[in-house]
C-alpha positions in Angstrom: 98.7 92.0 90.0 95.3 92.9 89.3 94.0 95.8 87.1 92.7 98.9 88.2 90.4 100.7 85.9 89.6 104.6 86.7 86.1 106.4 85.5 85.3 109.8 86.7 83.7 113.2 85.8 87.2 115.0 86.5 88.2 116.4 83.4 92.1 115.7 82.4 92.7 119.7 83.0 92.8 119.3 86.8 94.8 117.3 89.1 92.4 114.5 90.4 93.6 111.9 87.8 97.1 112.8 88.8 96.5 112.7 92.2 95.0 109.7 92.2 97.1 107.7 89.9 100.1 108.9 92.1 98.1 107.5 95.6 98.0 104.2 93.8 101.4 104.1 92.3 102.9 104.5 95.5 100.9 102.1 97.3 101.2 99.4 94.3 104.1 101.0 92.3 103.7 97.5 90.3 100.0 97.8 89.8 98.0 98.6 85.9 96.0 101.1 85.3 94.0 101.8 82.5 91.9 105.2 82.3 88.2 104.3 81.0 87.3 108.1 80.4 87.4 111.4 82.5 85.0 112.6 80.4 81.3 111.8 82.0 79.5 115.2 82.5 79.5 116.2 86.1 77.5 114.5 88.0 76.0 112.3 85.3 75.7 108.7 87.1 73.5 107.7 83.9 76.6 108.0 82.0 79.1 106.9 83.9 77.1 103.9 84.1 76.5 102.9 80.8 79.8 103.6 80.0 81.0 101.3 83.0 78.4 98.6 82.1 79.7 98.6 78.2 83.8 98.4 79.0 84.7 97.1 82.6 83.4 93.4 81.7 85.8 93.3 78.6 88.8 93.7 81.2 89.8 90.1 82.5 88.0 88.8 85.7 89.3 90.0 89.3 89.8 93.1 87.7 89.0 96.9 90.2 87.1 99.2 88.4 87.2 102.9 91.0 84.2 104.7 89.4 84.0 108.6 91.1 81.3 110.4 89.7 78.6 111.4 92.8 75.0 112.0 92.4 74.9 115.5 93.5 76.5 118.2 94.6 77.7 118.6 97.6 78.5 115.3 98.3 75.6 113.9 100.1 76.6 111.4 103.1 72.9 109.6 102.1 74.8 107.9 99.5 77.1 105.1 101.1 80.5 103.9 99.6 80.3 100.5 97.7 82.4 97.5 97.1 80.3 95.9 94.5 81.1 92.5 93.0 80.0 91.6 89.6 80.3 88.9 86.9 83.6 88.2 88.5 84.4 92.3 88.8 84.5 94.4 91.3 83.2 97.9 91.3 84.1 100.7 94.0 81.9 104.1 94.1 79.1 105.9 95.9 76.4 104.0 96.4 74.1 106.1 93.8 71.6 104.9 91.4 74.5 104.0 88.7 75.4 101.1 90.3 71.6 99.9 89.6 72.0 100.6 86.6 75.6 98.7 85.6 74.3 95.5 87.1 70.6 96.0 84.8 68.7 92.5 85.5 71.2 91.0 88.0 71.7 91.4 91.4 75.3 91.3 92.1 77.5 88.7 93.7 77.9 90.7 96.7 77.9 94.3 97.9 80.2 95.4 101.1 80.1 98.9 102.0 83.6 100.4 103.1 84.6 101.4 106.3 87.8 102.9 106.5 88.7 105.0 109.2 90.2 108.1 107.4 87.3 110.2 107.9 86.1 109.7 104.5 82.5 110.9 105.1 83.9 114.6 105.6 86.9 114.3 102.7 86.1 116.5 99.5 88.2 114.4 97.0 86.6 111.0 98.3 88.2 108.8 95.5 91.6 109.6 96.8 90.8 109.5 100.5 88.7 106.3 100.5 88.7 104.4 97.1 92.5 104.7 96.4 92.4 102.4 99.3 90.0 100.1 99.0 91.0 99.5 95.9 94.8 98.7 96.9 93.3 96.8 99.3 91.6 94.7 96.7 94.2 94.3 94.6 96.4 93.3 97.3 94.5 90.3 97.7 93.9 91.5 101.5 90.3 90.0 103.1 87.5 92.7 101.6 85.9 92.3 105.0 89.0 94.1 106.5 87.5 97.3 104.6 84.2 96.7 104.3 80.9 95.0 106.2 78.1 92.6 103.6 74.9 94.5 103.3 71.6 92.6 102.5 70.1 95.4 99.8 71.1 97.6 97.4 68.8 101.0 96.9 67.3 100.3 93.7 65.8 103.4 90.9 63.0 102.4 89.0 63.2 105.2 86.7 66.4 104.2 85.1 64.7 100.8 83.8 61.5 100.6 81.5 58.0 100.1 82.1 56.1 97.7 79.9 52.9 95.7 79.6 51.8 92.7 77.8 51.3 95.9 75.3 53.7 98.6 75.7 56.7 99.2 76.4 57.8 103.3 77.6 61.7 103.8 77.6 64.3 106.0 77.2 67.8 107.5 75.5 69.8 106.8 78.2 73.2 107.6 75.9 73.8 109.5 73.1 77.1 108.4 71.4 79.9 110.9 69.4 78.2 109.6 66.1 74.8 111.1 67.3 73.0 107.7 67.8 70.6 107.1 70.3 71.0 104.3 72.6 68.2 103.7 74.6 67.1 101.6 78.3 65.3 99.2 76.2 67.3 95.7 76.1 66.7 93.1 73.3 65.6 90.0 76.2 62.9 92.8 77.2 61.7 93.4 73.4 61.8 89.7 72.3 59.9 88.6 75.7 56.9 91.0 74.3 57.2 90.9 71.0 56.6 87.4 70.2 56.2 87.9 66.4 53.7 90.8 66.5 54.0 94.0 64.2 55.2 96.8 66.2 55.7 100.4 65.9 58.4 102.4 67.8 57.6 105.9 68.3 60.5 108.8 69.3 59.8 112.3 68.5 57.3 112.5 65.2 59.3 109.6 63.8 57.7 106.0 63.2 59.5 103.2 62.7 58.2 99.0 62.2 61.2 97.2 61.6 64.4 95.8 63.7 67.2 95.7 61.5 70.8 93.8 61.7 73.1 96.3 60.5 73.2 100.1 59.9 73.6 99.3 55.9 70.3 97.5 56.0 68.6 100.8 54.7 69.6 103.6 52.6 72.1 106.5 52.9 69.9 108.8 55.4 67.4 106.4 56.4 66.5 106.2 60.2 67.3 102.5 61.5 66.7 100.8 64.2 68.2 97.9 65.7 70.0 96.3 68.8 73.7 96.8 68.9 76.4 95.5 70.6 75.3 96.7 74.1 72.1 94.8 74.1 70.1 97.9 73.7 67.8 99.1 71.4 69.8 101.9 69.2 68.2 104.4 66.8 70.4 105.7 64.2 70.8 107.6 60.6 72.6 106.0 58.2 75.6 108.6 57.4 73.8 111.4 59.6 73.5 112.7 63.3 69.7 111.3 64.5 69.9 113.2 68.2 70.9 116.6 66.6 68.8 116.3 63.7 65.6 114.8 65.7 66.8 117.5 68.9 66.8 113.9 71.0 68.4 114.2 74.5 69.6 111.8 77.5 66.1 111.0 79.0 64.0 111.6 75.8 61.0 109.3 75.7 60.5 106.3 73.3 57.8 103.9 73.1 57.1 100.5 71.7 53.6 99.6 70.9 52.5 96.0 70.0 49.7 95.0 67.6 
């Protein structure tokens, strides 16, 4: 039996995540889950996202990951409801800007949107109305096109990737992690491509820094660092302090990357 991941923006004070769990357990009573978090701010796709991007692919191949965190509020019907397949994963949400984001460079395998006659587009608790479903459906090992029909595109944000020239290169913080380090939507294969041995500087706030490092202890207690961790972003940190409070950083705080 497959497993079934959960992410949402629910809280654990409410009863979604019971709710839901208990749609699925009596549907697949056998079935694992595993909660991700329940902690994404509402309505932060940007977060969900990266959080999505950096866990579900550790999870063993055929795994269901049922993502519910929408784009707005109310629910807007603009927004279709996904089946996506990736690196071997599927990937069941609204089809919002995060899903852009998970995939980064790649297209995916495949994307189906779902069409399951519960009358879904009108449910306010969509995640146990529709994706409970789809996802049983899934892990059932029922045909996806049952469910759900193969669209040809995906809607695509520009904003949540960088822009760059032979020159330049204009990012982001797209996460800011419980240490306080900055994590931003500039990926090592981007940097590299550009850099091609030339001094740089990378410029967040008032602070300049010139060097990529390995490690975190490459530079002294309190030092700013910078380097590339284990997400395959660029991550600015302070060695034994709290970079985003001290530097007042926030999600969608600029950065830039000049080349000499």
């Amino acid at each position: 039996m497959p497993i079934i991941t959960l992410t949402s923006d629910w809280g654990t004070n409410d009863f979604y995540r019971a709710a839901v769990v208990g749609k699925i357990y009596s549907l697949l009573p056998d079935v694992s889950l595993v909660d991700i978090t329940h902690e994404i701010p509402s309505f932060d796709v940007m977060k969900a996202a990266f959080v999505v991007q950096n866990s579900a692919f550790y999870f063993p191949k055929g795994s269901i990951h049922l993502i519910d965190v929408h784009f707005e509020q109310p629910h807007s019907s603009a927004y279709p409801h996904y089946i996506i397949k990736h690196k071997g994963h599927y990937l069941i949400g609204e089809g919002n800007p995060m899903f852009w984001q998970i995939c980064g460079d790649e297209y995916p395998e495949m994307v189906y949107e779902i069409h399951i006659s519960d009358n879904s587009s009108t449910a306010t608790f969509v995640a146990a109305d529709l994706y409970v479903q789809a996802a049983c459906h899934l892990a059932g090992n029922k045909p996806i096109e049952e469910i759900a029909s193969p669209v040809s595109s995906m809607q695509t944000v520009q904003n949540f990737v960088p822009t760059y020239n032979d020159n330049l290169i204009s990012g982001m913080i797209m996460y800011i992690d419980k240490y306080d380090n900055a994590i931003t939507n500039i990926s090592r294969d981007l940097f590299f491509r550009l850099y091609q041995g030339r001094r740089f500087v990378i410029r967040v706030g008032t602070e300049k820094l010139t060097q990529i490092h390995q490690s975190y202890f490459d530079v002294g207690n309190g030092s700013l660092v910078a380097l590339f961790s284990s997400t395959g972003f660029l991550e600015l940190a302070q060695r034994g302090g709290k970079l985003a409070m001290i530097m007042n950083l926030r999600v969608k705080s600029s950065i830039t990357i000049e080349f000499q």
